[in-house]
C-alpha positions, 0 to 999 in steps of 0.5 A: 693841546696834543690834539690841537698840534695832531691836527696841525701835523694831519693838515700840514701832511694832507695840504702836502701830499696834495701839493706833490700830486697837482706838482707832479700832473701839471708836469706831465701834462706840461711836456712841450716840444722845444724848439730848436735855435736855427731854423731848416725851412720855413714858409710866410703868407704873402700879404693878403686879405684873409690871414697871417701864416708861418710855418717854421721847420727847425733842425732838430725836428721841431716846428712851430704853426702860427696862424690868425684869420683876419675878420672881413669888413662889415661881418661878425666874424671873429678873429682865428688864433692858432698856435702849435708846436710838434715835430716832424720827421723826413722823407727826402724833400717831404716832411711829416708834421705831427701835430700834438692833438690839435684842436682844430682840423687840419684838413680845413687848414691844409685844404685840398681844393687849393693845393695839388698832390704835389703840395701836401697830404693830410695823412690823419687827424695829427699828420700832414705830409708837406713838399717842402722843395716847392718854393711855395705851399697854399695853406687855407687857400693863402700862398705862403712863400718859402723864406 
């Protein structure tokens, strides 16, 4: 009988020290940006064929990308979904996103053959530099107007 309730206490210690550890990394890998409540500047494409996209700068430093392709007619092509958070820091009218480990690249979303220097520049794989006293920013070739 005492071994019976050793093992009970061994597997209700062993299922408990597990429980702590899964607790413990999925709250390290969990750390999100929190966005702020009031926004500083933000940018909206333009209606158009091709995707919606939404960059949205908040006050405390914060920013949210939204992007979603729209599939052309009789193709196989699939629907794009982008969301990310990061933050930003600032340089006068330049604002340096720093995204989070993205998983896409952002020089094909802030392609250069559509903007000029003037616009934006891809700084690396996590950092895009962006003019934010123009009124509007071409990301993947879609004029997106500041709102």
């Amino acid at each position: 009988m005492w071994k019976n309730i050793l093992l009970i206490a061994l597997l209700i210690t062993i299922s408990s020290c597990g429980s702590k550890k899964t607790a413990v990394k999925s709250s390290k890998d969990s750390k999100e940006v929190v966005l702020g409540k009031s926004e500083a500047v933000s940018y909206k494409s333009l209606g158009n064929g091709v995707a919606s996209i939404s960059l949205q700068l908040f006050e405390n430093n914060t920013f949210k990308f939204d992007f979603k392709s729209i599939p052309q007619p009789d193709t196989d092509e699939k629907t794009i979904t982008i969301s990310e958070k990061g933050t930003y820091t600032s340089d006068g009218n330049w604002k340096i996103l720093n995204f989070k480990k993205p998983k896409f690249s952002l020089a094909a979303i802030f392609e250069a053959n559509y903007s000029g220097s003037a616009d934006f520049k891809v700084i690396d794989k996590e950092n895009v530099k962006i003019n934010t006293a123009k009124n509007a920013l071409p990301i993947w070739g879609v004029v997106c107007e500041k709102q």
